[in-house]
C-alpha positions in Angstrom: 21.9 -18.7 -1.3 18.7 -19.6 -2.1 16.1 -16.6 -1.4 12.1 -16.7 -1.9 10.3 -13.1 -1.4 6.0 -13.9 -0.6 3.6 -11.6 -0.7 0.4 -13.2 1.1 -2.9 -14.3 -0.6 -4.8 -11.4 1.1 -8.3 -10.1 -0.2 -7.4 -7.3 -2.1 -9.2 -5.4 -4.8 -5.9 -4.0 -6.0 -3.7 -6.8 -8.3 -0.6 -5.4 -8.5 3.2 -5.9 -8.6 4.6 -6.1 -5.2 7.1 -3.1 -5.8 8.7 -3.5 -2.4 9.7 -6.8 -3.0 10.6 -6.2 -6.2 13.0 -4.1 -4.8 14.6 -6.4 -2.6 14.8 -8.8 -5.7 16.7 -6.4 -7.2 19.4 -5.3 -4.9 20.3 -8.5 -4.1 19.7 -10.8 -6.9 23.5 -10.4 -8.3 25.1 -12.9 -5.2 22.0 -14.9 -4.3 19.2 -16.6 -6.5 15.6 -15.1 -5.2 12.3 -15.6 -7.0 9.3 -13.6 -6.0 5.9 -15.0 -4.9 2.9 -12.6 -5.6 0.3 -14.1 -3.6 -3.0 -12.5 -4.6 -2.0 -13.2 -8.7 -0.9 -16.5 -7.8 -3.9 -17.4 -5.2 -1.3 -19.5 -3.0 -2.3 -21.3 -0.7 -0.5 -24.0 1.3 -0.4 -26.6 -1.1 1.0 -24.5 -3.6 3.6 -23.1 -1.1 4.7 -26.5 0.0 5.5 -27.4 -3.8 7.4 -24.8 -4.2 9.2 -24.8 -0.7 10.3 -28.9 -2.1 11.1 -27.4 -5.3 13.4 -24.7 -4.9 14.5 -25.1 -0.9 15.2 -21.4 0.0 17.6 -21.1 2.1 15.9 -18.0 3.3 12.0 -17.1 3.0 11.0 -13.4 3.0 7.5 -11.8 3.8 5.9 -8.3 3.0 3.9 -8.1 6.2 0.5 -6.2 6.8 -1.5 -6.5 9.8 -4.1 -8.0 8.3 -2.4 -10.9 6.8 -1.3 -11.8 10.4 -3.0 -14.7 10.7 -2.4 -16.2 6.6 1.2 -15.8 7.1 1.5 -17.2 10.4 0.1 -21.0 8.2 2.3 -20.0 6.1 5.5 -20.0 8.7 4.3 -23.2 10.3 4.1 -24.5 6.7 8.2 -23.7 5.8 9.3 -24.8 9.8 7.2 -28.3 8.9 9.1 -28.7 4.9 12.1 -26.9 5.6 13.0 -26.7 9.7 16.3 -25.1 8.8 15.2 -22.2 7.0 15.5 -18.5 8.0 12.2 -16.4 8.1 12.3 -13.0 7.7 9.4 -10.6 7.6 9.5 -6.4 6.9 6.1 -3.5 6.5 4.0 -2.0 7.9 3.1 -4.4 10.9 6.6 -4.8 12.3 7.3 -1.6 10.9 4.8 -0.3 13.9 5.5 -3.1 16.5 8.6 -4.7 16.1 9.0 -6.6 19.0 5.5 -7.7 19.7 5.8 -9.3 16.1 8.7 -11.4 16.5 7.1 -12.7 19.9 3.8 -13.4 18.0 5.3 -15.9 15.7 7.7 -17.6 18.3 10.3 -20.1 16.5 8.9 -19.6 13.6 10.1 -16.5 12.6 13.4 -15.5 13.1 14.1 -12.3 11.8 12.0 -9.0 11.1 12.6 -5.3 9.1 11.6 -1.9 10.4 11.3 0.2 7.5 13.2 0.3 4.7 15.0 -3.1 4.2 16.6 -2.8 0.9 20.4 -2.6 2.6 19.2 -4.0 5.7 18.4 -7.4 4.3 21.0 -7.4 1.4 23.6 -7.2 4.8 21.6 -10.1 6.8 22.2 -12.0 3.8 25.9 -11.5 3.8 25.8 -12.0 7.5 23.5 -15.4 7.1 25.8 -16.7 4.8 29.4 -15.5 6.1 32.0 -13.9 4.6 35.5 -12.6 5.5 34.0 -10.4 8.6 35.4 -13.1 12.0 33.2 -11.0 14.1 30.8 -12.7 16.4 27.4 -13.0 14.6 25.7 -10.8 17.4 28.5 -7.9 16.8 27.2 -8.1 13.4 23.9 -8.0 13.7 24.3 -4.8 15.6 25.3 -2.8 12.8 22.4 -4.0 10.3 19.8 -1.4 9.8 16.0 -1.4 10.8 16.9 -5.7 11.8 14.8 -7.0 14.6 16.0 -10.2 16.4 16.5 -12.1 19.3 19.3 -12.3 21.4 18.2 -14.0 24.5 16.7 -12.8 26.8 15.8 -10.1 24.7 14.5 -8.9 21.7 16.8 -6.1 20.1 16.3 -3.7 17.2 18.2 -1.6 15.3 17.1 2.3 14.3 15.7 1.9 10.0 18.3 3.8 7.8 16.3 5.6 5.1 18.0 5.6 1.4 18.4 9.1 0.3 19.9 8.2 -2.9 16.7 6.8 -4.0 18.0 7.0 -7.9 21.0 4.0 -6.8 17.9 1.7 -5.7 17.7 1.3 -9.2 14.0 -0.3 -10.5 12.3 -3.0 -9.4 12.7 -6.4 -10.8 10.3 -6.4 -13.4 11.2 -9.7 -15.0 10.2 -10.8 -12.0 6.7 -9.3 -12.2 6.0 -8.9 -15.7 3.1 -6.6 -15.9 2.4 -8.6 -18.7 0.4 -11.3 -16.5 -1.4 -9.2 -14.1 -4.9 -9.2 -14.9 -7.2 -5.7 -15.4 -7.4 -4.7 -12.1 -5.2 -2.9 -11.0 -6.8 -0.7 -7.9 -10.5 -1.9 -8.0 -9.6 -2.4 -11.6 -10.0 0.7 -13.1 -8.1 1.8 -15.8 -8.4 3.1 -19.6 -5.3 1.4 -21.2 -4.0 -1.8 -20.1 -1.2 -3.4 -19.3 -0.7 -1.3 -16.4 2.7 -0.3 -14.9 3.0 1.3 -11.2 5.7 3.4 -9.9 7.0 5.1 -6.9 8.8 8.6 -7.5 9.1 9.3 -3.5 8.9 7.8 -0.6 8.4 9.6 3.5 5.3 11.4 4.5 5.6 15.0 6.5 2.0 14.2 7.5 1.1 12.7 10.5 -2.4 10.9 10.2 -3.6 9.2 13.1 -4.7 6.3 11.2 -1.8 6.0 8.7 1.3 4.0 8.7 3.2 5.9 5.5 5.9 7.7 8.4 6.5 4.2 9.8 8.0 2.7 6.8 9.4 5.3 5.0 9.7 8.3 7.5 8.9 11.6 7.6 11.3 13.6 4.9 10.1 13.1 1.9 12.6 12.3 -0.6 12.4 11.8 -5.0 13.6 10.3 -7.3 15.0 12.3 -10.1 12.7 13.0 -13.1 15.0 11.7 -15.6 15.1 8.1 -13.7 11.3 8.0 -13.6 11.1 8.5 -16.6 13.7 5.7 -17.9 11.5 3.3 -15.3 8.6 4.6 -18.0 10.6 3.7 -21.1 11.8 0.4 -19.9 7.5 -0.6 -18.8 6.4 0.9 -21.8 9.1 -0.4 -24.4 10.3 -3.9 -22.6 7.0 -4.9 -21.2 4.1 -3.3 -23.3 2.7 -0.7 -20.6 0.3 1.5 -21.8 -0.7 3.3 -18.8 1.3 4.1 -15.3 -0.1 4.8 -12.2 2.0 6.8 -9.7 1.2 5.0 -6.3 3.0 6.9 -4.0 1.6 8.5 -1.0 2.6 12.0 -1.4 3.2 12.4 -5.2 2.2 16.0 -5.2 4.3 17.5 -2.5 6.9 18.6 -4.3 5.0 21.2 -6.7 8.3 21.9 -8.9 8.8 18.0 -9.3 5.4 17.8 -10.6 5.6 19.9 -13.0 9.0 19.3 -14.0 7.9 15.3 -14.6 4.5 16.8 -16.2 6.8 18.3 -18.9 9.5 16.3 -19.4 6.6 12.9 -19.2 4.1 15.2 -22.2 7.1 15.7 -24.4 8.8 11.8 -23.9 5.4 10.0 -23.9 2.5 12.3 -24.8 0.2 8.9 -25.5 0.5 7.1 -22.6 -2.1 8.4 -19.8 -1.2 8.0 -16.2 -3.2 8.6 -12.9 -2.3 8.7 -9.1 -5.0 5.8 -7.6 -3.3 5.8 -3.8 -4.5 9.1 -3.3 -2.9 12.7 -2.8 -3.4 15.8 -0.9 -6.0 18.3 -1.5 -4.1 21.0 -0.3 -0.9 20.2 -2.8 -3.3 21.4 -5.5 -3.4 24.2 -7.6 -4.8 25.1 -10.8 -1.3 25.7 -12.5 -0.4 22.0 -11.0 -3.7 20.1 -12.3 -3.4 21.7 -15.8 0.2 20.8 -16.3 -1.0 17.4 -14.8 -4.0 17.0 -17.1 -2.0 17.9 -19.9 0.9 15.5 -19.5 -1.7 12.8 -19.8 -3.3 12.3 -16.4 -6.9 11.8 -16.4 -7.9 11.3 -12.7 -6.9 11.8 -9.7 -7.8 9.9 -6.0 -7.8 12.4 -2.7 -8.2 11.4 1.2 -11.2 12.9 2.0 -11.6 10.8 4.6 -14.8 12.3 7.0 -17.5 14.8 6.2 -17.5 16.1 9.9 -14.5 18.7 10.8 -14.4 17.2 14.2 -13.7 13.8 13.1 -10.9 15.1 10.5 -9.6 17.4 13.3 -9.7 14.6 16.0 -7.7 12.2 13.2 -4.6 14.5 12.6 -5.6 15.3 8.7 -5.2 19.0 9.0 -8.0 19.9 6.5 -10.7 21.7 6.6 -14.3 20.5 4.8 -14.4 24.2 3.0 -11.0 23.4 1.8 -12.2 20.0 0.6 -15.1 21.4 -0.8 -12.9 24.0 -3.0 -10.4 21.8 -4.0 -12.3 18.9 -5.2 -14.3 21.8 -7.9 -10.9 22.6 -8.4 -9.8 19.2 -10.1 -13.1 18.9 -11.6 -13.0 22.2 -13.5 -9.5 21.4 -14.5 -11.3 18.9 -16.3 -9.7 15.6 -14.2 -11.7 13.2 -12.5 -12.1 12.4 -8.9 -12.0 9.7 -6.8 -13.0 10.3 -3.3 -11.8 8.1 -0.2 -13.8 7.8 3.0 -13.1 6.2 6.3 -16.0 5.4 8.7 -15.7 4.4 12.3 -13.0 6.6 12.9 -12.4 7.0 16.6 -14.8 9.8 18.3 -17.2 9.6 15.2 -20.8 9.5 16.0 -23.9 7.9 13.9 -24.4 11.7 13.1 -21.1 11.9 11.7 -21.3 9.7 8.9 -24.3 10.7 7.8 -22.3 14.2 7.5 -19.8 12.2 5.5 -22.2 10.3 3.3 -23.6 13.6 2.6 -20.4 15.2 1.5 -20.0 12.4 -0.5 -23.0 12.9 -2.6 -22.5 17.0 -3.2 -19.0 16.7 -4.3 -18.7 16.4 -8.4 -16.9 12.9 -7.3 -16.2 10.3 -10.3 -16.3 7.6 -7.9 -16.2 7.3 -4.1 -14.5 4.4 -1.7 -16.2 3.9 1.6 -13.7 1.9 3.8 -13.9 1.0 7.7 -11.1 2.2 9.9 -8.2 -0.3 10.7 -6.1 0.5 13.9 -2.3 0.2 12.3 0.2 -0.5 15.2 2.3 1.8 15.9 0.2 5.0 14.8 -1.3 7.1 17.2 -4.8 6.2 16.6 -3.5 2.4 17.5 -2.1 3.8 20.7 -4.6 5.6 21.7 -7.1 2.9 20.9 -5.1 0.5 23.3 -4.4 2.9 26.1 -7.9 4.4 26.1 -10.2 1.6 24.5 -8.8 -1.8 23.6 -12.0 -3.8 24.1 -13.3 -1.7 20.8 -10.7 -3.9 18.9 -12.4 -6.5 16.9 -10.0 -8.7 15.1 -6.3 -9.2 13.9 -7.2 -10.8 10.1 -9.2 -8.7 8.4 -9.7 -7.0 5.6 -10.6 -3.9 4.3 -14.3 -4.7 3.8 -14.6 -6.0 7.4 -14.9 -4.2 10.2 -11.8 -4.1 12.9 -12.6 -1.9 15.3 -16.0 -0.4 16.9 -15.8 3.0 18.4 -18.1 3.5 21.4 -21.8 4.6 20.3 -21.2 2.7 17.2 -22.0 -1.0 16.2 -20.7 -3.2 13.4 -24.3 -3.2 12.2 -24.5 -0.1 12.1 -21.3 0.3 10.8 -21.8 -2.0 7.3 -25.5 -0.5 7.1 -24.1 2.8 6.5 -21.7 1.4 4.2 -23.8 0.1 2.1 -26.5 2.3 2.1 -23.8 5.1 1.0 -22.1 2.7 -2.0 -26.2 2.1 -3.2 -26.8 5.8 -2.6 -23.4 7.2 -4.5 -23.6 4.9 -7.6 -27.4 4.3 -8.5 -27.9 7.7 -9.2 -27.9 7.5 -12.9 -25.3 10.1 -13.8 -22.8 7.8 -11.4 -24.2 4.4 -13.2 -23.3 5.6 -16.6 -20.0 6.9 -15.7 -19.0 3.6 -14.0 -20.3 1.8 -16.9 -18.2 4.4 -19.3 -15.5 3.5 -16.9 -15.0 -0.3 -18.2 -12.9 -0.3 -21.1 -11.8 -4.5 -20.8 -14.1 -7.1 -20.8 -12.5 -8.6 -17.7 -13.3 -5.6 -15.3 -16.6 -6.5 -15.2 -15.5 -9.8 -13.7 -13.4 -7.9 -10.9 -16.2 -5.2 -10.8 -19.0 -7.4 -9.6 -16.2 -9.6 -7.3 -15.7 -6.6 -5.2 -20.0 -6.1 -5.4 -19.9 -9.1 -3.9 -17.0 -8.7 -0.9 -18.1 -5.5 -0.2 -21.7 -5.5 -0.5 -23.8 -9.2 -0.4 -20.7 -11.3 1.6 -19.8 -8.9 4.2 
């Protein structure tokens, strides 16, 4: 069969391969012809789709699925059921990962399938089930026994329990010739970066952690689980000999959990490439760190490091499930610095119960930390976290809107405006970064004429447009 994989056009800093889908490509690519759409590289729109839909005429058309692209892939849907009709539509992430069946009602007829979770068996099996094969079972029978699959069978919509890969060395990599990194531009995570092209990995997926306002444990679970060193490390080898990579950045969610991994791949990645620097941009936890860990990470090549930070104000962080404390943020962030890494701080405002008060706490935490560079971001209600329950048990009128982005605002806690909200935004992004010390190191920060370009686009999103 024919198979197209789409990640939505979204507003995104971040222009990167869509490893998930990649992933997919990969395990089933050996019985079916797929081809990977990357959206934001792409800029598809709906022209572009329907040229491609009368080109290659999937026989099946796969999303990657975020709550904010809601809305962009519904037109997209209504787009294949207009050129294709017969077509099965198929959607996995983080939005039906969190509300399975209220997805599949959204879209209606025009989406027939969706994932919770990990799909890369899952959807390799609806494949074998779409297509047939020597199982004379009825197709509902079938269905049954398909991991994380979502579906209709009339009158109701029925959903399997995900099935988390434990062998996460037999996934083997991505499909890279699918996403060279070749033709991604510089800007890879607000498009910082000292050496380009850029490859990204994932050594582990689950989360222990329970956030309120993060859906990591809805996709991937709670264990975490790794891949071994030695296959990272081959992934690294292949990017860096196959596709010119000259610097990797470890996106996982929870890199630093495992403090004997770390320093096992810190080792084993300073003796194998000792040239090629490497960074964690999705963030870790400050309270993984040590000073052992950072100078075994500083010495294997890594140069900076982003943390959740999220609030200033220990009620907020309390009320939001982090489990830190500001003193330990405080100590750990001096910490990295003196290990000589640098720091990227994130920061999340309009968290439920914060008050005008509390941000100004957080803007001011912002400013004393020895922070390279800081990211102020609104909340977004994910469903199927707590926050997101919480917010529609206790306060659903305080939800704003279902396509956004992470610039906009998407939800208003009470006390709070949007005003308010992108005033204090701003003022803290003109109050972190034109303090001189902060100008010059962004400026030192650009090492490829094109980031200036990507630079002043997010200026603009963030900043004049919003």
């Amino acid at each position: 069969m024919k198979v197209l994989l789409i990640k939505p056009t979204t507003k995104t800093d971040a222009i990167t391969p869509p490893l998930g889908l990649g992933y997919l490509a990969a395990r089933i690519r050996g019985r079916h012809n797929v081809r990977i759409l990357d959206g934001p590289l792409m800029r598809l729109n709906l022209a572009m789709l329907s040229r491609i839909l009368k080109e290659f005429r999937p026989d099946v058309v796969g999303f990657q699925l975020l709550t904010m692209d809601m809305v962009r892939v519904w037109r997209y849907l209504s787009k294949i059921r207009e050129e294709l009709p017969q077509a099965i539509t198929v959607v996995g992430g983080p939005q039906p990962s969190g509300e399975p069946e209220g997805t599949l009602h959204w879209y209606g007829d025009r989406l027939n399938y969706a994932f919770v979770g990990e799909a890369e068996e899952g959807f390799s099996r609806l494949l074998d089930a779409i297509e047939g094969s020597s199982d004379r079972r009825p197709a509902a029978e079938r269905l049954r026994e398909i991991p994380g699959l979502v579906w209709r069978e009339t009158p109701q919509v029925l959903a399997n329990p995900p099935r988390r890969e434990q062998d996460l060395d037999a996934l083997g990599f991505p499909a890279w010739d699918m996403m060279d990194p070749r033709k991604y531009p510089p800007a890879p995570h607000a498009a910082f970066a000292r050496a380009f092209p850029v490859g990204c990995i994932t050594a582990t997926r689950g989360c222990p952690f329970d956030c309120d306002f993060c859906a990591a444990r809805l996709t991937q679970g709670k264990k975490l689980r790794t891949r071994s060193v030695l296959n990272v490390l081959d992934e690294i080898a292949l990017l860096v000999n196959h596709y010119g990579v000259r610097e990797i950045h470890m996106i996982d969610d929870n890199f630093t959990y495992n403090r004997d991994y770390v320093l096992d791949f810190c080792e084993q990645k300073a003796r194998k490439f000792p040239n090629i620097p490497w960074t964690c941009p999705n963030g870790v936890r400050l309270d993984t760190l040590d000073s052992e860990l950072l100078g075994a990470m500083k010495r294997s090549g890594c140069y900076i490091l982003a943390v959740g930070i999220e609030s200033g104000s220990q009620p907020v962080l309390d009320l939001a499930g982090k489990k830190q404390t500001v003193d330990l943020i405080r100590e750990k962030v001096e910490l990295i610095h003196r290990a000589g890494l640098g720091v990227v701080g994130f920061f999340i405002f309009g968290l439920p119960g914060e008050t005008p008060s509390d941000i100004k706490e957080t803007v001011k935490l912002s400013l004393e930390l020895p922070l390279t560079r800081a990211q102020y971001m609104f909340y977004h209600p994910i469903p199927g976290t707590r926050g997101y329950k919480h917010i529609l048990r206790e306060r659903a009128e305080c939800l704003r809107r279902i396509e956004s982005a992470f610039e906009t605002v998407a939800y208003v806690e009470k006390g709070l405006t949007e005003k308010q909200l992108k005033r204090s935004q701003h003022a803290a992004f003109l109050r972190f970064y034109l303090r001189p010390e902060q100008f010059a190191s962004l400026l030192a920060s650009i090492k490829h004429p094109l980031q200036i370009y990507y630079i002043a686009r997010r200026i603009a999103r963030w900043m004049i447009f919003n």
